[in-house]
N, C-alpha and C positions, 0 to 999 in steps of 0.2 A: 402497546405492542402492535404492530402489523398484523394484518389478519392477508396469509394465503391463500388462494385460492387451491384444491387439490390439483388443478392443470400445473400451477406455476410448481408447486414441492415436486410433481411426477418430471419437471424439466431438469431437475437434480440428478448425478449418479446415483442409482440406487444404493451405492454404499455410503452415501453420506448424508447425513442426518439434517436438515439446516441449522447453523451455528452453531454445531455440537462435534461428536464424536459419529463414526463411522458406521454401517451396521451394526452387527449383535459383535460385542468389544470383545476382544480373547487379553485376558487379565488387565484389562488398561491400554493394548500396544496402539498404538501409533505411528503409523507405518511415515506418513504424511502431511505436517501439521502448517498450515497457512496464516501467519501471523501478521498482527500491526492493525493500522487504523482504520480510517473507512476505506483507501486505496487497496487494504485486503482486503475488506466486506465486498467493496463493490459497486460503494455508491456513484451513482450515476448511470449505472447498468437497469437500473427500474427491477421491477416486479419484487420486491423487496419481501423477504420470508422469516424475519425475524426483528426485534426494536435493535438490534449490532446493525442495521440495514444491511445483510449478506443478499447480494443476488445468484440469482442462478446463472447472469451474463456475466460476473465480475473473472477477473482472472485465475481466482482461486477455486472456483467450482469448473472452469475449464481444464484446469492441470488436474484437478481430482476425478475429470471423467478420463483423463489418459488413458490408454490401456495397461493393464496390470496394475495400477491404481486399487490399492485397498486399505481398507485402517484409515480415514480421514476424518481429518479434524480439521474444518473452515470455521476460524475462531477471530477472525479480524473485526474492529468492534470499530462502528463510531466515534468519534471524539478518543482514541485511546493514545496515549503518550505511551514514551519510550518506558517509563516506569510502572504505566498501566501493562503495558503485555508482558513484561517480568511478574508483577503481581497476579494476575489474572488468568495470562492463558497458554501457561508451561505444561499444566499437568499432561500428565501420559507420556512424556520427550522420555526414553531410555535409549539404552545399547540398540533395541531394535529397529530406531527412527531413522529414516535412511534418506529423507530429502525434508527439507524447511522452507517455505519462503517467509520472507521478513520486509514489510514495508512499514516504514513510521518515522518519524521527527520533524512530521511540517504541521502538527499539533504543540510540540515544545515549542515550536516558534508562533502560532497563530499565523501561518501563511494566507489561508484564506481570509482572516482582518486584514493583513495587505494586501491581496489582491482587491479586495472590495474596498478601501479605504484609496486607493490608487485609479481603481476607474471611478468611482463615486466623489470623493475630496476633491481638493484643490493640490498642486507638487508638491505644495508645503505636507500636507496630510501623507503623502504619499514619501516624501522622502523621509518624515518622521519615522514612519511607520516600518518601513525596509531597516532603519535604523535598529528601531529599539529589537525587531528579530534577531538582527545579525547581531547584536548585544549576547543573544542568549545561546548562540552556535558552541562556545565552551563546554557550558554545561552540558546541551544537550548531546555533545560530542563526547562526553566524560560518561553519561548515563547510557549514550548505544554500547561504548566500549563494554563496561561494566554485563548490559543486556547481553550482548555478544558471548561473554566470559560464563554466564551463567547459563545461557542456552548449550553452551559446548559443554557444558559440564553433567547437563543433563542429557544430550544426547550426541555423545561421544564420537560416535562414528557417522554423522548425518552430514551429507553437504549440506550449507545455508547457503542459499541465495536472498542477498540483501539488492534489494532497488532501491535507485533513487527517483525523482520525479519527473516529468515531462514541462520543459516551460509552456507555459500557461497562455500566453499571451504570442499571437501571429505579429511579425514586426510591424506590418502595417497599424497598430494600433500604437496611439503617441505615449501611452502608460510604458508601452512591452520594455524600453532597456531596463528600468527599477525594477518592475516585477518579476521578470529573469534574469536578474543579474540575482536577485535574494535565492531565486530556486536555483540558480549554479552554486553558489555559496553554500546553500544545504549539500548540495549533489556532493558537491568537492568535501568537506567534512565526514559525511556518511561514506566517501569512499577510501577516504583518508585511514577510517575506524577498521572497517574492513580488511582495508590492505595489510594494517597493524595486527591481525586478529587470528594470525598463522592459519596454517595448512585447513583446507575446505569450507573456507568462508569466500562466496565469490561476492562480488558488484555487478549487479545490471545495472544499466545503461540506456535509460531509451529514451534519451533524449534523440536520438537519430530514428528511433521509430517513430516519433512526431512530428518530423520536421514538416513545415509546410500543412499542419492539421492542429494550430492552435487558435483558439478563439478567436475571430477575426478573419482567419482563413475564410475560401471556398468551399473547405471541406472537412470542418474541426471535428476531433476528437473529444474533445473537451465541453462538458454543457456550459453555455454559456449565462452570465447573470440575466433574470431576474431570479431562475430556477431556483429554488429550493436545495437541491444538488449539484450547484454550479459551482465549477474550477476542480471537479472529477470526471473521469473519463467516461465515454460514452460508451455502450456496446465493442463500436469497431476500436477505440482506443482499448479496452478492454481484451481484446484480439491482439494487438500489437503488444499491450503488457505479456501473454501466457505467451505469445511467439519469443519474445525478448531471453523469455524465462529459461525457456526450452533448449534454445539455443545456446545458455550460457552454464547449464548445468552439464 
């Protein structure tokens, strides 16, 4: 596990706890609750305050310092699939949960083995690799549905805001049409699920908040490889995600 420093937890709204639940809990509620992989933790944002790598710059701890923000839950974990945040990180979702975000399904595909197998390999490696993802877009398209069905069920009256991903790759690099053509293919699926998923289920979008800030850029949002936390956004891509957010709730 991460060891915080007390500067980087005091950079937290005070009502949210790092990777948990909100201040002192009134029966469980959940006013709040920030779901999916590390793109909800935050990774790439740094100063990391839990082993889920939650930051305090990611975009889940930015919408939970909104104002009137209370009851939060920043529960988005590392490596989690579409099955992992059904399984893991519902609790507290009732009648009283009045906003969701949801980012996940480029772990059901292993998107960062193809982004790294794509600037690392040979086409061959790279077109296999875009391949056998887009192989598994069904299921993981059949498990958000499902995920979707089950979050409405637990919290009835909550808009979700579901994101998709940012391409990854600035065109000037010779990998970027494979590597984003896989993350539109995600995009398109994940909004596909959504659209199917009736009344207050929205899709963000930000692929238009990236433009011109993907690895290779002047000016990327995105950490780039050798990083440890590369092909996630950076601080300011982290900005452009809660603006994305905001605007589409």
């Amino acid at each position: 596990m991460l060891v915080a420093s007390a500067a980087v937890i005091g950079a937290l709204p005070a009502h949210a706890a790092p990777g948990g639940e909100s201040g002192p809990p009134v029966a469980g509620k959940v006013a709040y609750a920030a779901l999916g992989d590390s793109y909800a933790a935050g990774v790439g944002g740094g100063d990391y305050l839990d082993a889920c790598l939650l930051s305090p710059n990611g975009y889940a701890a930015q919408l939970a310092s909104d104002p009137g923000q209370v009851h939060v839950a920043l529960r988005g974990c590392v490596g989690a699939t579409v099955d992992a945040v059904v399984g893991t990180q519902l609790s507290g979702l009732d009648h009283r949960t009045k906003f969701v975000s949801l980012t996940v399904g480029a772990n059901d595909l292993g998107l960062a083995e193809v982004t790294s197998a794509c600037l690392a390999g040979t086409p061959q490696d790279c077109v296999a690799a875009v391949a056998a993802a887009q192989a598994n877009l069904p299921v993981m398209g059949a498990d958000l549905a499902v995920a979707l069905a089950t979050i409405r069920s637990q919290a009835p009256k909550a808009t979700v805001a579901v994101t998709g991903y940012p391409l990854l790759l600035d065109p000037i690099v010779p990998q970027a049409p494979l590597v984003n053509q896989g993350v539109v293919a995600l995009n398109g699926v994940i909004q596909a699920v959504v659209a199917g998923s009736g009344p207050g289920f929205v899709y963000v979008d930000v692929v238009p908040a990236f433009a011109s800030h993907g690895i290779g850029s002047s000016d990327p949002w995105i950490v780039g490889p050798p990083a440890p936390d590369a092909f996630h956004p950076n601080p300011a891509g982290y900005v452009a995600y809660a603006d994305s957010i905001r605007a589409a709730r």
